[in-house]
C-alpha positions as CSV (number, residue, x, y, z in Angstrom):
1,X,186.2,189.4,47.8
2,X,184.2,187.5,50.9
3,X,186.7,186.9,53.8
4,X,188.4,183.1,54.1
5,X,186.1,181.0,56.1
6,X,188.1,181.3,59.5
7,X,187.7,177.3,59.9
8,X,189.7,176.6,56.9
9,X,193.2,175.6,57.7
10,X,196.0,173.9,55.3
11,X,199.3,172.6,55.5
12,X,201.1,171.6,52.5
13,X,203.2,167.7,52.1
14,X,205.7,166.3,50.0
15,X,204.8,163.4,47.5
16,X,205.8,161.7,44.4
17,X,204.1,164.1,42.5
18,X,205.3,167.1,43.7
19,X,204.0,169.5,46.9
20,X,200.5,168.2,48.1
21,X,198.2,171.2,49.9
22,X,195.4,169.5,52.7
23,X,192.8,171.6,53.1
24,X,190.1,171.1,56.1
25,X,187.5,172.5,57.6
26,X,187.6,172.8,61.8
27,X,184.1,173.6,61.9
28,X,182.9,172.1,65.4
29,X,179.9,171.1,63.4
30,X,182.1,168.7,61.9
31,X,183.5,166.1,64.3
32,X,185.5,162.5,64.0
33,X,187.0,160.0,65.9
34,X,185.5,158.8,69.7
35,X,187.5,161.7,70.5
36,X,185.3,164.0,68.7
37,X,188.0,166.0,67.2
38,X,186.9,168.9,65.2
39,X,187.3,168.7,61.4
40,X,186.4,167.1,58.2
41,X,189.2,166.9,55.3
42,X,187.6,169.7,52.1
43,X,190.6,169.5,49.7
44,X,193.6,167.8,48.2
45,X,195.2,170.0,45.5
46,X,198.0,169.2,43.4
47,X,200.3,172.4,43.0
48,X,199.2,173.4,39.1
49,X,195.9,171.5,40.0
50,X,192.9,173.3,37.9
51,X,189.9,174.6,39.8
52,X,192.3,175.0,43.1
53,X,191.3,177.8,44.9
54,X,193.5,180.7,45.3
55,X,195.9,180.7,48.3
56,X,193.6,183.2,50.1
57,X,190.7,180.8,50.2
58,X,192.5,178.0,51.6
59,X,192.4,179.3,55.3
60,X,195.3,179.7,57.8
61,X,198.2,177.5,57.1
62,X,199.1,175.6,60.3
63,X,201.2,172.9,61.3
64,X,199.7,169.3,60.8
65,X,200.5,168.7,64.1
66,X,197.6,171.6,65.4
67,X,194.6,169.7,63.3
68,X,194.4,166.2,63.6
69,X,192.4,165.3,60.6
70,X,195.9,167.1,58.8
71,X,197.6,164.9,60.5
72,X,195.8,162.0,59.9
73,X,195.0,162.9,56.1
74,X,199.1,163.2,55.9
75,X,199.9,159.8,57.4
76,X,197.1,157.8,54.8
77,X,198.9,159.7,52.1
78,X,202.1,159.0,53.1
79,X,200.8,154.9,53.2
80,X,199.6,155.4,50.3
81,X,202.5,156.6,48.3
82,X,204.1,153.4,50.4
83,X,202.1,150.7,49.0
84,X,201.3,150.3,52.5
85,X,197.2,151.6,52.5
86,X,194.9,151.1,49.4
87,X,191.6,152.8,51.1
88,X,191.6,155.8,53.0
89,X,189.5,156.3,56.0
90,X,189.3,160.3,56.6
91,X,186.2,162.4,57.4
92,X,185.7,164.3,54.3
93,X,183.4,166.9,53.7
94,X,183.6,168.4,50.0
95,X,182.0,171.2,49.2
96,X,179.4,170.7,45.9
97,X,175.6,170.2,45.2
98,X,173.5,167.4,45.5
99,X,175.3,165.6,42.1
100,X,178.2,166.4,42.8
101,X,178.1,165.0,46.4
102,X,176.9,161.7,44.7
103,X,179.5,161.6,42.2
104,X,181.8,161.9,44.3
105,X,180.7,159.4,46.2
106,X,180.7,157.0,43.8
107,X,184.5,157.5,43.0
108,X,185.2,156.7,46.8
109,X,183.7,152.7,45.7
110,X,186.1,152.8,42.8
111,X,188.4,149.7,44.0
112,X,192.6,150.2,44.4
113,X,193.9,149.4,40.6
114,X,190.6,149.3,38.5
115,X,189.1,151.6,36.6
116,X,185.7,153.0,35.5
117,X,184.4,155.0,32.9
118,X,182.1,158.4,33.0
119,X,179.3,156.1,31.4
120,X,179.8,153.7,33.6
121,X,179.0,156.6,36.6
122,X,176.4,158.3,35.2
123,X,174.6,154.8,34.4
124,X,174.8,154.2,38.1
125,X,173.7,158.1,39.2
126,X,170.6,156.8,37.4
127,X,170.9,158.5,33.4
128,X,173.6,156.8,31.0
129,X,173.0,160.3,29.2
130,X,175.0,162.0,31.9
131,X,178.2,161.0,31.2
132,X,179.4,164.6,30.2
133,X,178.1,165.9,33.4
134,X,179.4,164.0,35.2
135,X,182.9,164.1,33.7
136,X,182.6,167.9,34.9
137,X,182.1,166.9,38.3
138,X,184.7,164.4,38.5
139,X,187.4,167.1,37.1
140,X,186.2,169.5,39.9
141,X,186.8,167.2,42.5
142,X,188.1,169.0,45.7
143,X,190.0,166.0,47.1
144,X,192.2,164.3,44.8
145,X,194.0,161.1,45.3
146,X,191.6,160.4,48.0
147,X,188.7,160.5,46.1
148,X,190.2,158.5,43.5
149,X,189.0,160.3,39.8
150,X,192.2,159.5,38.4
151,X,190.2,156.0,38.6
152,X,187.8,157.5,35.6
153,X,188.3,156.8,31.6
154,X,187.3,157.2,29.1
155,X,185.0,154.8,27.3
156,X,187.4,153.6,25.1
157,X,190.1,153.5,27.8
158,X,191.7,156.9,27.0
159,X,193.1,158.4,30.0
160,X,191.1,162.1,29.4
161,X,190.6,165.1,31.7
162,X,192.4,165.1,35.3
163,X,192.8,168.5,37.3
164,X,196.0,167.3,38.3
165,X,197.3,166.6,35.0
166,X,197.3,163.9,32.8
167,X,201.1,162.7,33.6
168,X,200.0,162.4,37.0
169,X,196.8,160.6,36.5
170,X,199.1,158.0,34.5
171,X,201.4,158.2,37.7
172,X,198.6,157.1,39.7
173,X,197.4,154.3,37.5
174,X,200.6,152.7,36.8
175,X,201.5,153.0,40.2
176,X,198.4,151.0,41.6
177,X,198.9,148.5,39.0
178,X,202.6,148.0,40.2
179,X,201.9,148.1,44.1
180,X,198.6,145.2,43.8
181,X,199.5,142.2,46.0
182,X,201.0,139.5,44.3
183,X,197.8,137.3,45.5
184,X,195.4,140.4,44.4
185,X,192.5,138.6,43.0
186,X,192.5,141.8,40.3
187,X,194.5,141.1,37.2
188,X,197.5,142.8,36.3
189,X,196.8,145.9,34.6
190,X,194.3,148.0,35.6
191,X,190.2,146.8,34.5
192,X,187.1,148.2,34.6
193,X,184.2,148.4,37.1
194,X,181.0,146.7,35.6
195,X,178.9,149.6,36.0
C-alpha cells in the first residue's frame, strides 16, 4: 500500500447527520485567502459514506484549529446546518479526471432548494446520452454537502443513488425546502433546474 500523502490532514465534526470527517490537502501548491494560507478542502465524508477512503488515506488527523481551510470548511458547515449560509465559499480541490472535475462543477451551480436531474447534467456536459455516467461521478463525489449531489434525481423525481445514503439525501432536501426564506423567489418544495 503507497504511503498517505503527508499533506492530507482531517479532523472530524458533529452534524445533524451524524460525525462529518474534512479532509484537505496542505499542499503549498494550493493556497487561499490574501493571506495565502496553505490548503484546498479534498473531502467531506459521511461516516458509512460509500467510496470513503480508508482511515489510513485520510492523512494526519489534526485539530481544526492547525489548518485553516478546516476551520473555515467547519464554520460554513456549521451555517449551513443553521439556516444561516446557503453557498459555501471554500477552496476545494477534488481529486478526479477531466469529467469528473466538470461534473462536479456543475453540481456547485445547483441553487439552495432545487433540484436537477442526471439528464439534465449530462445535457449540459455536452451528450444527453451521458446521464449514466454521469450519475457515477456524482455518487463518487469527494465532497459531500458542499458539492451539493444530494441536489441530483432522478428523471422522474425519484430520489436514487447517494453515497451518504438515501435517508440522508432526503434529510438534505427536506431540510433546504424548510430553511428557504419566506420571500425566496423559489417555490415551496424543492424544483428543478431547466437544464
Amino acid at each position: 500500500m503507497p504511503p498517505t500523502d503527508p499533506a492530507l490532514v482531517h479532523a472530524e465534526i458533529p452534524s445533524p447527520l451524524g460525525p462529518l470527517t474534512l479532509v484537505a490537502d496542505t499542499s503549498p501548491a494550493l493556497t487561499f485567502d490574501t493571506a495565502r494560507e496553505p490548503g484546498a478542502l479534498t473531502g467531506v465524508y459521511l461516516a458509512n459514506q460509500a467510496h470513503r477512503p480508508a482511515a489510513d488515506a485520510l492523512g494526519s488527523a489534526v485539530s481544526l484549529a492547525d489548518v485553516p481551510v478546516l476551520e473555515l470548511a467547519s464554520v460554513q458547515l456549521t451555517e449551513f446546518f443553521d439556516a444561516t449560509r446557503r453557498r459555501f465559499d471554500l477552496p476545494l480541490a477534488p481529486v478526479g479526471p477531466e469529467f469528473s472535475q466538470r461534473t462536479w462543477a456543475l453540481l456547485r451551480e445547483i441553487p439552495y432548494g432545487q433540484t436537477t436531474t442526471y439528464g439534465a447534467l449530462a445535457a449540459q456536459l455536452g451528450n444527453k446520452n451521458l446521464a449514466r455516467r454521469v450519475g457515477q461521478v456524482v455518487g463518487r463525489n469527494p465532497i459531500s454537502i458542499i458539492v451539493p449531489c444530494h441536489r441530483v434525481v432522478a428523471a422522474n423525481g425519484a430520489l436514487t443513488g447517494y453515497a451518504g445514503g438515501l435517508d440522508n439525501k432526503k434529510w438534505l432536501l427536506d431540510f433546504e425546502a424548510v430553511t428557504r426564506p419566506a420571500n425566496s423567489s423559489i417555490g415551496p418544495a424543492p424544483r428543478r433546474c431547466s437544464p
